[in-house]
LOTI-48085 format. One record per residue (C-alpha): residue number from 1; residue in three letters; x negated, y negated, z negated. Coordinates in nm, 2 decimals. Each point is the difference from the previous one (the first is absolute). Layout:
<nodes>
<node num="NUM" residu="ALA" u="X" v="Y" w="Z"/>
...
</nodes>
This chain:
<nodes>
<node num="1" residu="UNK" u="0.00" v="0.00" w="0.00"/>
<node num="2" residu="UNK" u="-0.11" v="-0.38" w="0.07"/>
<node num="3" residu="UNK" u="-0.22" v="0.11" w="0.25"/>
<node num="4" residu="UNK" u="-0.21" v="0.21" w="-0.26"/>
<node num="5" residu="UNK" u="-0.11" v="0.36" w="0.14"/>
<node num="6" residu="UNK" u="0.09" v="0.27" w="-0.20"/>
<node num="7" residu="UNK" u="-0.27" v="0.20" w="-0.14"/>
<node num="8" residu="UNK" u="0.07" v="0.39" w="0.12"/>
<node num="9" residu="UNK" u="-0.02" v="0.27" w="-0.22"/>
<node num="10" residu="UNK" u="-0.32" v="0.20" w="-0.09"/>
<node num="11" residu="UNK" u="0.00" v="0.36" w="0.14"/>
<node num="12" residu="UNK" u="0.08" v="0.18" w="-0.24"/>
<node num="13" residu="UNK" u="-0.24" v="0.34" w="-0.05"/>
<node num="14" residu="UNK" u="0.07" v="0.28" w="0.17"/>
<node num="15" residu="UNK" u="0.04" v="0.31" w="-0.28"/>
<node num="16" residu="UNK" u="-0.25" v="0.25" w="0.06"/>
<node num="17" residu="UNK" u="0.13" v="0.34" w="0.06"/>
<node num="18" residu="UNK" u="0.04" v="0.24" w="-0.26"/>
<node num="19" residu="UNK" u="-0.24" v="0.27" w="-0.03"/>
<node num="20" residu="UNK" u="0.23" v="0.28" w="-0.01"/>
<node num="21" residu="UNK" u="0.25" v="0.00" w="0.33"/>
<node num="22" residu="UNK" u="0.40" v="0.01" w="-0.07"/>
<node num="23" residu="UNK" u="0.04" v="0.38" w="0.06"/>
<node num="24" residu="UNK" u="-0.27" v="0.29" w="0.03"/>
<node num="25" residu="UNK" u="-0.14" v="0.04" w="0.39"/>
<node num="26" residu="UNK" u="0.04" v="0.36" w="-0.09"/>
<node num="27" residu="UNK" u="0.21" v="0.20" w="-0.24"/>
<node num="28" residu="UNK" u="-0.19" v="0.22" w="-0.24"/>
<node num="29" residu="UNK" u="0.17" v="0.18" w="-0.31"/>
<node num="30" residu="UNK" u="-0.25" v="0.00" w="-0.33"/>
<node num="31" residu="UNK" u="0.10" v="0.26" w="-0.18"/>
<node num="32" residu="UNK" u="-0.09" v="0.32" w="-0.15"/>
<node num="33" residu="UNK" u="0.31" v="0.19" w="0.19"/>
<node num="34" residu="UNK" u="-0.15" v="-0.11" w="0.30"/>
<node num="35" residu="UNK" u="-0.33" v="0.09" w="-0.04"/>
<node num="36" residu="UNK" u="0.09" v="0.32" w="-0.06"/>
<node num="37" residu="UNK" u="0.22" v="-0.01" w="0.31"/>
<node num="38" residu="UNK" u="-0.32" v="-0.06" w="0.22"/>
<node num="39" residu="UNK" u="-0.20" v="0.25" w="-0.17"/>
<node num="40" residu="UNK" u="0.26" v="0.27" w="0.09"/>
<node num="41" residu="UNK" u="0.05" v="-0.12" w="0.35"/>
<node num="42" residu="UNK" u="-0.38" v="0.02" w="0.06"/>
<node num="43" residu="UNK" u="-0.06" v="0.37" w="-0.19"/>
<node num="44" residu="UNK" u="0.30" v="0.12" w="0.27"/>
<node num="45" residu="UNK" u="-0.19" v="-0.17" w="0.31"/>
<node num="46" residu="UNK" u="-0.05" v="0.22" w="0.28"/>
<node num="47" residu="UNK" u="-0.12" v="-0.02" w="0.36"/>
<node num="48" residu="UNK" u="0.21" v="0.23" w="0.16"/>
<node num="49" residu="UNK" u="-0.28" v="0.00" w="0.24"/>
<node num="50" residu="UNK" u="-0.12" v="0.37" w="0.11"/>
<node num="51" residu="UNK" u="-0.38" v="-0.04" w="-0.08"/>
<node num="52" residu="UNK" u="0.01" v="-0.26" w="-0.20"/>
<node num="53" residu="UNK" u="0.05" v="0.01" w="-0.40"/>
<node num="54" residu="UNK" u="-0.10" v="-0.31" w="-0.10"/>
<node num="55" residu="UNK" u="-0.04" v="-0.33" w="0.19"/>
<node num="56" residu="UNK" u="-0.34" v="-0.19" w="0.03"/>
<node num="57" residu="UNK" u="0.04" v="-0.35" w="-0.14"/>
<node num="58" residu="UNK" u="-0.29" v="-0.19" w="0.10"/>
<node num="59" residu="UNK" u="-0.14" v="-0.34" w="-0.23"/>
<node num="60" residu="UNK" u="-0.21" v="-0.23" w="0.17"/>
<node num="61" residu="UNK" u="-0.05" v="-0.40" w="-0.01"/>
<node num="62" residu="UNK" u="-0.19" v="-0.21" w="-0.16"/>
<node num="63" residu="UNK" u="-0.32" v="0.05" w="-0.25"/>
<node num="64" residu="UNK" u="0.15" v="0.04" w="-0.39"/>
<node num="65" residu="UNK" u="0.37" v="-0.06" w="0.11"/>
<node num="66" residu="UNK" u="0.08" v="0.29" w="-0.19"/>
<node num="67" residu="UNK" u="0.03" v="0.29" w="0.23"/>
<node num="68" residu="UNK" u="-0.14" v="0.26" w="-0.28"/>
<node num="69" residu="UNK" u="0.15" v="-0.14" w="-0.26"/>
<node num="70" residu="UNK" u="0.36" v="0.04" w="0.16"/>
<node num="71" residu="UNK" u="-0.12" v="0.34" w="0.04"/>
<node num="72" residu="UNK" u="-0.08" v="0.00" w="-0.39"/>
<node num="73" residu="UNK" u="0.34" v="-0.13" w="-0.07"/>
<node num="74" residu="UNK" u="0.20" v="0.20" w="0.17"/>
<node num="75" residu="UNK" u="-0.22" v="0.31" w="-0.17"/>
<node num="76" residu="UNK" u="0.06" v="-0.17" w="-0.37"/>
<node num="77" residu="UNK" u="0.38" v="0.01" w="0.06"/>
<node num="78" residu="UNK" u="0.05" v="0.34" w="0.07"/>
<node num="79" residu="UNK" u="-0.25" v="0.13" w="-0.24"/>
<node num="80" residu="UNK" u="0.15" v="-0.26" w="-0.29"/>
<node num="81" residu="UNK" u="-0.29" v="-0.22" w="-0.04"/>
<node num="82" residu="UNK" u="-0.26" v="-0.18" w="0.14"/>
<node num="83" residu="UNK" u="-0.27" v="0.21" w="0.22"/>
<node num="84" residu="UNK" u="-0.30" v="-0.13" w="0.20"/>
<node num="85" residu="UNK" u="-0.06" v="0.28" w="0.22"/>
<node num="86" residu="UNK" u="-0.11" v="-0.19" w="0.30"/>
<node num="87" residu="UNK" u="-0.25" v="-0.25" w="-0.01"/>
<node num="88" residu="UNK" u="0.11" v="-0.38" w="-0.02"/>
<node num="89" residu="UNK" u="-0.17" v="-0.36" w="-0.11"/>
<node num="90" residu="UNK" u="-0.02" v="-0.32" w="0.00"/>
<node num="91" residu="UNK" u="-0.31" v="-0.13" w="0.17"/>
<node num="92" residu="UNK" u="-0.05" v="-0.09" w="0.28"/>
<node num="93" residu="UNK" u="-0.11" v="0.33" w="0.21"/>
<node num="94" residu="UNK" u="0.23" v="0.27" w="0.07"/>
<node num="95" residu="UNK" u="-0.05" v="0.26" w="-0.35"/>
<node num="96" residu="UNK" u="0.17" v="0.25" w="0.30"/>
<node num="97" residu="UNK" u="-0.33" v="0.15" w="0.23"/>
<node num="98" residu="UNK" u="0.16" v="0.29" w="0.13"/>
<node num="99" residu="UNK" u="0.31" v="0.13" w="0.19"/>
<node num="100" residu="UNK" u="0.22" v="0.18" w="-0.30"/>
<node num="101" residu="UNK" u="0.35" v="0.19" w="0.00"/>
<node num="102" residu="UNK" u="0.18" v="0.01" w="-0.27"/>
<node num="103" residu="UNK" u="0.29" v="0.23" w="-0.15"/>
<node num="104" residu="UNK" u="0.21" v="-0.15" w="-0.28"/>
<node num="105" residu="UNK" u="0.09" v="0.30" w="-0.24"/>
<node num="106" residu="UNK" u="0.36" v="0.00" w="-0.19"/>
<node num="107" residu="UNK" u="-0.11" v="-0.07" w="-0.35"/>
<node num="108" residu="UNK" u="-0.35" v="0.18" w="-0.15"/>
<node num="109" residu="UNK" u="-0.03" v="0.32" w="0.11"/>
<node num="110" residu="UNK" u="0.36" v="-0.02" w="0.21"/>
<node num="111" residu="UNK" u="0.03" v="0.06" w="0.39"/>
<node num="112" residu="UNK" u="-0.10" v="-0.21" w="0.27"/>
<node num="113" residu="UNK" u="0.23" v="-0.30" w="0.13"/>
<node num="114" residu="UNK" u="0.06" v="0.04" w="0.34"/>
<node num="115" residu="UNK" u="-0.22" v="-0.29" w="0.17"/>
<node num="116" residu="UNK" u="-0.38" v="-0.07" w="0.04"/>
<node num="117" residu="UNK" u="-0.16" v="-0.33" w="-0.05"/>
<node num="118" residu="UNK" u="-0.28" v="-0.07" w="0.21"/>
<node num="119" residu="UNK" u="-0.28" v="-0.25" w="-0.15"/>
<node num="120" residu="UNK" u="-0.24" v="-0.20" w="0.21"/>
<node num="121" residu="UNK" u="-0.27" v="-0.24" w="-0.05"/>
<node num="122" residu="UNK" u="0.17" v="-0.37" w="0.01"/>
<node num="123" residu="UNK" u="0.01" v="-0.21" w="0.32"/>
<node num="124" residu="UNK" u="-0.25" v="-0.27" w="0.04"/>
<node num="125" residu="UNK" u="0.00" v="-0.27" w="0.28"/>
<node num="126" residu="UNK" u="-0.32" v="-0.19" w="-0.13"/>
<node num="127" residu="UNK" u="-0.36" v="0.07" w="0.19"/>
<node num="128" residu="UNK" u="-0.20" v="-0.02" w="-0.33"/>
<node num="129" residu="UNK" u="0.21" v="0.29" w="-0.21"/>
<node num="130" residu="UNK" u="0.08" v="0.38" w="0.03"/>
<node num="131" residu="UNK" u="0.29" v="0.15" w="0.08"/>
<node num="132" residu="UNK" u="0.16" v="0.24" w="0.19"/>
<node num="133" residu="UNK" u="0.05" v="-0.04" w="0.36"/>
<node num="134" residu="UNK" u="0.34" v="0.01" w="0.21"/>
<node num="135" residu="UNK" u="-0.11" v="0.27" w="0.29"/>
<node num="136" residu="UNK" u="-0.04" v="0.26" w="-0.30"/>
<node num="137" residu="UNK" u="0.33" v="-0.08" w="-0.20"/>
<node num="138" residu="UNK" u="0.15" v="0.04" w="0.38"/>
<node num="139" residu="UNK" u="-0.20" v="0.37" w="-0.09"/>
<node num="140" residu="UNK" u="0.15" v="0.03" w="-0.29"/>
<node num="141" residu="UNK" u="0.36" v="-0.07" w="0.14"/>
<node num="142" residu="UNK" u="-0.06" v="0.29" w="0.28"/>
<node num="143" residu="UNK" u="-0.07" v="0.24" w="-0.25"/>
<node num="144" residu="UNK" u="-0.37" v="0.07" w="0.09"/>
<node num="145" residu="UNK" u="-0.18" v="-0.11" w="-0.33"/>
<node num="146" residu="UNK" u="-0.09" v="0.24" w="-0.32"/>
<node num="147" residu="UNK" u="0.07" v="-0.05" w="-0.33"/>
<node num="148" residu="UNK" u="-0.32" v="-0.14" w="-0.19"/>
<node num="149" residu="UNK" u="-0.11" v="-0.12" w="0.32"/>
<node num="150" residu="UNK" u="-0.25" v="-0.33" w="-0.02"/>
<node num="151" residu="UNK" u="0.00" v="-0.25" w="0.26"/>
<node num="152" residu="UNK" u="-0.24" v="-0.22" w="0.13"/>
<node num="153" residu="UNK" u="0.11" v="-0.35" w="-0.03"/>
<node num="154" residu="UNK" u="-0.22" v="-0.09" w="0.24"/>
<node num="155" residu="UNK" u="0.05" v="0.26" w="0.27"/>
<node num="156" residu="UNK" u="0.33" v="0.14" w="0.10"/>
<node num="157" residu="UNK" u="0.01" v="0.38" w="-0.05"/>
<node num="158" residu="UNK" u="-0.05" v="0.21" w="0.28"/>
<node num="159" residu="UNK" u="0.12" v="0.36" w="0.09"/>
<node num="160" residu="UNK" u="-0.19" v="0.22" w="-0.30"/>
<node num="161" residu="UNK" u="0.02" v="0.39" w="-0.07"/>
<node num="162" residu="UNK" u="0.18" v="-0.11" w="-0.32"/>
<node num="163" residu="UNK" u="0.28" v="-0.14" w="0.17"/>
<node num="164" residu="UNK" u="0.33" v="0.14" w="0.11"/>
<node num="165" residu="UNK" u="-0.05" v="0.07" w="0.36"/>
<node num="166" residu="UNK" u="0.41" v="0.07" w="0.10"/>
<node num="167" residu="UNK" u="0.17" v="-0.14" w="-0.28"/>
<node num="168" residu="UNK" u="0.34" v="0.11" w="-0.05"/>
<node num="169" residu="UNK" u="0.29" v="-0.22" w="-0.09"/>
<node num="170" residu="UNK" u="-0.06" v="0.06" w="-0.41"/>
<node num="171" residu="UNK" u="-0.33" v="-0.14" w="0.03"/>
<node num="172" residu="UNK" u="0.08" v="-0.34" w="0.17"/>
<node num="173" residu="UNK" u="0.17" v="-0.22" w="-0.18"/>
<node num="174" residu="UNK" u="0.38" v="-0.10" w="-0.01"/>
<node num="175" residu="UNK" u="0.02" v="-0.39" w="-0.16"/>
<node num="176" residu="UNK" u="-0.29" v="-0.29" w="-0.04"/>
<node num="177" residu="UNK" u="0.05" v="-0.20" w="-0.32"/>
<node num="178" residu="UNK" u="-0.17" v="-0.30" w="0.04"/>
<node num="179" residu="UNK" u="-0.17" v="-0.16" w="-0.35"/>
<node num="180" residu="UNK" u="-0.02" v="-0.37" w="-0.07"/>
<node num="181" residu="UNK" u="-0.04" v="-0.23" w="-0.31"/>
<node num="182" residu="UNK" u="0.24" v="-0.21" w="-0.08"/>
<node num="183" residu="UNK" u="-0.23" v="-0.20" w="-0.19"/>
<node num="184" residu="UNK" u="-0.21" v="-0.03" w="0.29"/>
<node num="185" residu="UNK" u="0.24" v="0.01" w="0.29"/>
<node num="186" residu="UNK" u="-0.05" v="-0.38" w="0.14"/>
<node num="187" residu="UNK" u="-0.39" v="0.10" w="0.05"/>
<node num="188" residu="UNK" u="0.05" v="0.27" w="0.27"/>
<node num="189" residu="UNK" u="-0.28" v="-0.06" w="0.18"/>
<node num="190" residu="UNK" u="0.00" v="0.08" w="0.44"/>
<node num="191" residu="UNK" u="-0.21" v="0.25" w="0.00"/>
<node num="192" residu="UNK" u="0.21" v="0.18" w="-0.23"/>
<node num="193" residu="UNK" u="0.32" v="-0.03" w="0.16"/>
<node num="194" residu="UNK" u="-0.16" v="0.10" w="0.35"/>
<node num="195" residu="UNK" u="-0.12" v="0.31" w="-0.16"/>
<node num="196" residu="UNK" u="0.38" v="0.01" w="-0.12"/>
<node num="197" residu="UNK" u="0.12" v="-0.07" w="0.32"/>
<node num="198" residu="UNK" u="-0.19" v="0.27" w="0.19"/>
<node num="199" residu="UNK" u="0.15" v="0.28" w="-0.24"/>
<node num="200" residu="UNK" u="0.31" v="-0.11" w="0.03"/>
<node num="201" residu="UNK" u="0.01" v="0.02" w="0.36"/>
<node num="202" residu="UNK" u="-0.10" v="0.37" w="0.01"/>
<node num="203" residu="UNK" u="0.22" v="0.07" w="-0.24"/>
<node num="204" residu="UNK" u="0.27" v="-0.15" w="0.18"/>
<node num="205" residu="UNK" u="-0.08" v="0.18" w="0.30"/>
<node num="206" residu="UNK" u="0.01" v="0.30" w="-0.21"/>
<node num="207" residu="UNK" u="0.37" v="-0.09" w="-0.16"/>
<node num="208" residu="UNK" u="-0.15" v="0.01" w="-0.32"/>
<node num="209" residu="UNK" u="0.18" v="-0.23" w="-0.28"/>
<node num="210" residu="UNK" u="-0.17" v="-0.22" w="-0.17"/>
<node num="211" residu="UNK" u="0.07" v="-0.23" w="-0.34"/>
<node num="212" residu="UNK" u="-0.23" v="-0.18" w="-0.21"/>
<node num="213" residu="UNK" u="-0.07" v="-0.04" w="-0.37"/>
<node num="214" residu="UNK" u="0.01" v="-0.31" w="-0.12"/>
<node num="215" residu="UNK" u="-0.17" v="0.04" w="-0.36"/>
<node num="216" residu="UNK" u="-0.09" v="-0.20" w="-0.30"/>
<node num="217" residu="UNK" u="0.29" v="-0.18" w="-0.01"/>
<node num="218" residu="UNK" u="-0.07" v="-0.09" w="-0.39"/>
<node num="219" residu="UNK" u="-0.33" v="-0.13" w="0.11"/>
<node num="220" residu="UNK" u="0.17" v="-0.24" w="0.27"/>
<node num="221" residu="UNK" u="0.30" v="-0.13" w="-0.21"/>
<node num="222" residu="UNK" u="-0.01" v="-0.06" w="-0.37"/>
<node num="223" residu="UNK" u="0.40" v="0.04" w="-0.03"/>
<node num="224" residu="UNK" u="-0.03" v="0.34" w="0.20"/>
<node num="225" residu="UNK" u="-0.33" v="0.06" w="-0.25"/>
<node num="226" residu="UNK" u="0.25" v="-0.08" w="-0.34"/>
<node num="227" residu="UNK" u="0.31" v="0.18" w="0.17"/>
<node num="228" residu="UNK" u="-0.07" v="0.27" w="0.27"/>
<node num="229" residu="UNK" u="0.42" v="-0.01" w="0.06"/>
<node num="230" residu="UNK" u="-0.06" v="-0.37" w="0.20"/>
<node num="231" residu="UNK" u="-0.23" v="0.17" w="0.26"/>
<node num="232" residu="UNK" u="0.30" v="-0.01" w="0.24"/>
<node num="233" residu="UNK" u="0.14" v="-0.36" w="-0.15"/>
<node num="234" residu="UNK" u="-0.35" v="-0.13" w="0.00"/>
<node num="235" residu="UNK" u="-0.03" v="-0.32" w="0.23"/>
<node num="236" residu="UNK" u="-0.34" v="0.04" w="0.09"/>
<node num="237" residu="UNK" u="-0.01" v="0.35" w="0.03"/>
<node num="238" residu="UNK" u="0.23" v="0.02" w="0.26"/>
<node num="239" residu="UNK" u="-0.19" v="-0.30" w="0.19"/>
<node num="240" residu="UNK" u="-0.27" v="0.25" w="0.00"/>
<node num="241" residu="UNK" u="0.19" v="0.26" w="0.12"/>
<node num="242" residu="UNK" u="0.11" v="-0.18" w="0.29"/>
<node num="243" residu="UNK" u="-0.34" v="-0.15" w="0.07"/>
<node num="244" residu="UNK" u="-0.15" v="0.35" w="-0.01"/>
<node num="245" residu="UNK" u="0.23" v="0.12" w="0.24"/>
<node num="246" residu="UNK" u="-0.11" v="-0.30" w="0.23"/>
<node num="247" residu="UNK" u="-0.34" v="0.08" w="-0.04"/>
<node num="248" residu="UNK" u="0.01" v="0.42" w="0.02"/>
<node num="249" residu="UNK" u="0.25" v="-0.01" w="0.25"/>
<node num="250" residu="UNK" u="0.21" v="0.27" w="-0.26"/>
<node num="251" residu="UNK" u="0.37" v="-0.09" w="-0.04"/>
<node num="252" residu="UNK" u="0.10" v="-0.13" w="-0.34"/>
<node num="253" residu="UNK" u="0.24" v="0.26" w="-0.02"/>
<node num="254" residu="UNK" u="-0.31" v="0.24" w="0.00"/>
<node num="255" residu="UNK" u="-0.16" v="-0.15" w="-0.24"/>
<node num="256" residu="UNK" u="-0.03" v="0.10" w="-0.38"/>
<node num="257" residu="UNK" u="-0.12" v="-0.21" w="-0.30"/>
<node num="258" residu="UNK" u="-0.12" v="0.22" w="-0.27"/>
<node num="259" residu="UNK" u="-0.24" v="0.00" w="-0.34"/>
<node num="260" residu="UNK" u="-0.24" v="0.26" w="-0.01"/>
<node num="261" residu="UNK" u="-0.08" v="0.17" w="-0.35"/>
<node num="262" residu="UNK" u="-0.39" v="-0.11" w="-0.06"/>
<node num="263" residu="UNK" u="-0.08" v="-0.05" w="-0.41"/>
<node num="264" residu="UNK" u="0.29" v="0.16" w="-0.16"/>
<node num="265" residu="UNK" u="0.00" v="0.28" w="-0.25"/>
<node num="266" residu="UNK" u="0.37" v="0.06" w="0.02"/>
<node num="267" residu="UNK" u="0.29" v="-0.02" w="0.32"/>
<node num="268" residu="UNK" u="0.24" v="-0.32" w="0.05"/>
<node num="269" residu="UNK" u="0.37" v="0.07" w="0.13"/>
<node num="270" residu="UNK" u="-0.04" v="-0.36" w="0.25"/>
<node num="271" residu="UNK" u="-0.35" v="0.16" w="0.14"/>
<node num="272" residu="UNK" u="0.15" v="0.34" w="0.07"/>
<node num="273" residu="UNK" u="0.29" v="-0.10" w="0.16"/>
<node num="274" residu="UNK" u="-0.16" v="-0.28" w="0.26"/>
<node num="275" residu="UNK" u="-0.23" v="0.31" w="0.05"/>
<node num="276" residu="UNK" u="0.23" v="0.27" w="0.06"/>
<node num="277" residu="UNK" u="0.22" v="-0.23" w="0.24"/>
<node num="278" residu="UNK" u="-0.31" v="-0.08" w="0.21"/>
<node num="279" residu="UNK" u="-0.07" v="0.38" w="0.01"/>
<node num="280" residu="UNK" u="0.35" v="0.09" w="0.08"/>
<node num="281" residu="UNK" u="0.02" v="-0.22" w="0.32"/>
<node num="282" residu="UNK" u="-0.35" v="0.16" w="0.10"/>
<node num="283" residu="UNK" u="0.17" v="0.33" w="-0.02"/>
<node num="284" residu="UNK" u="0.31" v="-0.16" w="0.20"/>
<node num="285" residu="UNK" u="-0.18" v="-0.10" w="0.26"/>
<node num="286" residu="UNK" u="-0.26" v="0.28" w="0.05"/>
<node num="287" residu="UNK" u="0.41" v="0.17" w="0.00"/>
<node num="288" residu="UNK" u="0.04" v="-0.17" w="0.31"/>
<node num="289" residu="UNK" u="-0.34" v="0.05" w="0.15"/>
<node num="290" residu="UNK" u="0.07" v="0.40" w="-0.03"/>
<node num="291" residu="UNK" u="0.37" v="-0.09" w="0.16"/>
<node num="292" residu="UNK" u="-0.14" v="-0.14" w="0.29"/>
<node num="293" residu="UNK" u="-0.24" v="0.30" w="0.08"/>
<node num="294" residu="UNK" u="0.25" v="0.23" w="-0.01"/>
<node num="295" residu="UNK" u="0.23" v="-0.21" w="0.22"/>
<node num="296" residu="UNK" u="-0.28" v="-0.03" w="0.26"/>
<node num="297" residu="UNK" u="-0.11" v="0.42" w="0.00"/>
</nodes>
């Protein structure tokens, strides 16, 4: 009025976001009823595949991602408590050296689950550090590597008296779980993801599935570190997710966000149950791997 200008308002802050998103990006069930529920429905699992008893499930990614300790964890449920059987650290070199298989056993002195882990040295895209190279996890994946046999990281492995000359179709291996830290997910580096990349697309010319592990989520979120229940509400876990996906090329829906056992003395319901749903989904899709080979005979 009289010619005065009006003063406008100050912009008022925009609120940041909340940390946890309105509803979980994925429904999981916390509970012991449940847990039992997986742990029944993988003790039934079977391939219905003539030849094959138990499907290969083969770890690989990136240096101390947690590979062997998933391995470990999956052990600890079904025997009750924590078990280190297969070699894991935190440094900065792969603890893993040589090619292992592993069979889970159903409680101490029980029968054998009806899958096969297969452990590797971890993935590394950098000049200056070891690691295992892409041509022999393409090996691995066509069935024609040992157990307990040690690579070169320098050299890719070439046709040996040790290895399988005609493997059959229980030696190769029927899903690629792909390992990477949550902690550590933005730091990807180019050389790793082109090693990635050149797995991938022998697997998919194979038709093998493939999902990836996204682990220490406690170590990348201090609300999924105090309450393992927000994994799937968790704001920034679920940015990771997505920008994982981006960067692996693996859809989110294939992705699975777990915490690996890796000082505990005794077994935590919220562990297990992220664990066993990972596991289950392996088994489902290494399901439909065997569906599609017999559809194609």
């Amino acid at each position: 009025m009289g010619g005065s200008e009006s003063k406008p308002k100050p912009v008022e802050n925009i609120c940041q976001l909340s940390p946890l998103l309105p509803k979980p990006w994925r429904e999981v069930e916390f509970s012991m009823r449940k847990k039992t529920e997986l742990l029944e429905e993988v003790k039934k699992y079977e391939t219905l595949t003539d030849g094959v008893e138990q499907p290969r499930i083969l770890l690989t990614g990136q240096i101390q991602a947690g590979k062997s300790s998933f391995i470990n964890s999956v052990n600890s449920i079904f025997r009750g408590y924590p078990i280190f059987q297969a070699a894991a650290g935190y440094g900065k070199q792969s603890v893993t050296k040589h090619y292992r298989t592993y069979t889970i056993s159903d409680s101490k002195g029980g029968g054998r689950l009806p899958f096969i882990f297969c452990d590797t040295m971890g993935l590394n895209g950098c000049d200056n550090e070891v690691g295992i190279l892409p041509q022999d996890v393409i090996s691995i994946i066509n069935g024609y590597v040992p157990d307990n046999y040690k690579f070169d990281p320098i050299t890719a492995m070439s046709t040996c008296k040790k290895c399988t000359e005609r493997p059959s179709l229980a030696d190769q291996v029927h899903c690629i779980v792909y390992v990477v830290d949550a902690s550590t997910a933005s730091l990807l580096d180019k050389g790793l993801l082109k090693m990635l990349q050149i797995i991938q697309d022998k697997a998919c010319s194979l038709g093998i599935p493939q999902l990836l592990l996204l682990t220490k989520v406690d170590f990348a979120c201090n609300i999924v570190k105090d309450d393992l229940t927000k994994v799937y509400e968790s704001r920034y876990i679920h940015e990771t997710v997505i920008k994982v996906s981006q960067m692996v090329g693996v859809p989110v829906t294939c992705i699975l966000p777990v915490r690996n056992y890796w000082c505990e003395t005794e077994l935590d319901m919220k562990v297990d149950i992220l664990i066993l749903k990972a596991l289950q989904e392996i088994l489902r899709q290494a399901d439909a791997f065997f569906d599609e080979i017999k559809r194609i005979e």
